[in-house]
N, C-alpha and C positions, 0 to 999 in steps of 0.2 A: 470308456475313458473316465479318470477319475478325474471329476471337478475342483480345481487347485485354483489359489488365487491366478498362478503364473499361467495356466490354461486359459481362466478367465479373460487376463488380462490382454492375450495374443489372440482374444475372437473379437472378430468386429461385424456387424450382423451385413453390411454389403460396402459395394465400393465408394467412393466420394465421385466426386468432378470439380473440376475447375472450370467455373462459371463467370472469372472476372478478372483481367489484368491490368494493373497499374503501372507507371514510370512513372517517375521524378525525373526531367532532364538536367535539374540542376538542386541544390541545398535551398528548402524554403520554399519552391518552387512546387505550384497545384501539378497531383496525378494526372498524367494523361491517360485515358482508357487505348488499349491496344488488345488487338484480334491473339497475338503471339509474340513470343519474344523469345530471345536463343538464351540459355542459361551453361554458365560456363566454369568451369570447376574454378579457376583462379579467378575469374572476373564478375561473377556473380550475374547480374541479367542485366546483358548488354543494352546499353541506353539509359540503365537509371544511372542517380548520383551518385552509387552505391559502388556501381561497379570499376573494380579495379582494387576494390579491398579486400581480402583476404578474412576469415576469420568466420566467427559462431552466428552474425547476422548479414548473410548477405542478400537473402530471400525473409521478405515478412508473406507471412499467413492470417488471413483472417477469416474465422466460418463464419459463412450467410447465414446461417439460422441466429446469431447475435447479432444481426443486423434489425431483427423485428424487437428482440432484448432494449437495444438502445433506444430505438425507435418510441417504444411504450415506455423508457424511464426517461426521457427527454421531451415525450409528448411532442414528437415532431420528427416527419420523415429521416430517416438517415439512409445516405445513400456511400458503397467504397469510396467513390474520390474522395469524401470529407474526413477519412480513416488513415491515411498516408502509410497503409498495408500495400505491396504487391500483388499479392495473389490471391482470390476469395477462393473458401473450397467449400464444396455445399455436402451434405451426410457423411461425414466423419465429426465426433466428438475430439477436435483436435488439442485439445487441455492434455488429452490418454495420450498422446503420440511425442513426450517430449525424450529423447533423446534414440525414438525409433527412427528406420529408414520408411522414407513414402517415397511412392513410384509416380508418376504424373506423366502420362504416355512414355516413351522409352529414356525421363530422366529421374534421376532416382538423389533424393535431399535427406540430409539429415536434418531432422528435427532437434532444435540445440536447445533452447529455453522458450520461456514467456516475452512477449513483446509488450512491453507495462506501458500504458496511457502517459505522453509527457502534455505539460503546459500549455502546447498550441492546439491540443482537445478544444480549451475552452473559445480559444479564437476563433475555430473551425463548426464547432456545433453549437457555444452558447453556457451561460453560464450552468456548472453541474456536470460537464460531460466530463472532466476528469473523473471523477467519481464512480459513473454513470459507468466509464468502460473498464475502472477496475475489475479484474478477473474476466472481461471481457473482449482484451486489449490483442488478441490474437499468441501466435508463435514466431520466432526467427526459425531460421534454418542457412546452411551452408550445403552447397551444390556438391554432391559425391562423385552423380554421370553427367555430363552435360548433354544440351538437347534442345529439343524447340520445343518449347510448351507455348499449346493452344486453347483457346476457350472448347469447352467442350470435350477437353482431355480425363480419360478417367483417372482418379486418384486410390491408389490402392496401397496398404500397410504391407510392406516386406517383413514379415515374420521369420525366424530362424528355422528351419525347419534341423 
């Protein structure tokens, strides 16, 4: 096979997982950690604040491996709940995956844009984390199949074949 950006671009060297779930019951309101939650093409992940709105972020994504990133440029633990992301996914490079489909045990999201650090960063982790999670801020995504994601679900790139 000849090596083409567009080859390049549709290998990913293995699958992710989904290591961590968040809800917001309410606007403003601390993440709560949860085992699973049902994800729903019009309603987006039932139980957060989120859901019942339609559109390009109804799922936020954030990889664990920018969790040690922040960590060493804040000089102080950082843990998801302080991130007001949904859903942490551990080996995928997910900056690559914006407007691919990802699969997350048998539900399947679109990857829509970047999820940019707002204001209450710095109330949340301290002066600097705005900064601190530019380009580190995660992805949005919108529910394509809906499904019940659980921790420990693998997460894998839907490639066109």
């Amino acid at each position: 096979m000849m090596l083409t950006i567009k080859n390049l671009a549709d290998s990913y060297p293995k699958t992710g997982e989904l290591v961590w779930i968040g809800l917001r019951p309410g606007k403003k309101m601390p993440l709560q950690p949860v085992e699973e939650v049902m994800a729903d093409i019009a309603c987006g992940l039932i139980g957060d604040h989120y859901s019942g709105k339609k559109g390009n972020r109804q799922v936020t994504l954030f990889q664990w491996e920018h969790l040690a990133v922040l960590s060493a440029l804040l000089d102080k633990p950082v843990v998801p709940e302080q991130l007001r992301r949904n859903l942490v996914i551990k080996g995928l490079n997910l900056l690559t995956l914006k407007q691919q489909k990802i699969k997350i045990g048998n539900t399947v999201l679109l990857v829509t844009g970047a999820c940019h650090p707002c204001s209450r960063m710095e109330t949340a982790l301290g002066e600097g984390a705005y900064n601190a999670m530019r380009g580190h801020g995660g992805m949005t995504a919108q529910v394509l199949t809906g499904g019940l994601l659980k921790k420990g679900d693998p997460v894998s790139v839907e490639t066109e074949t």
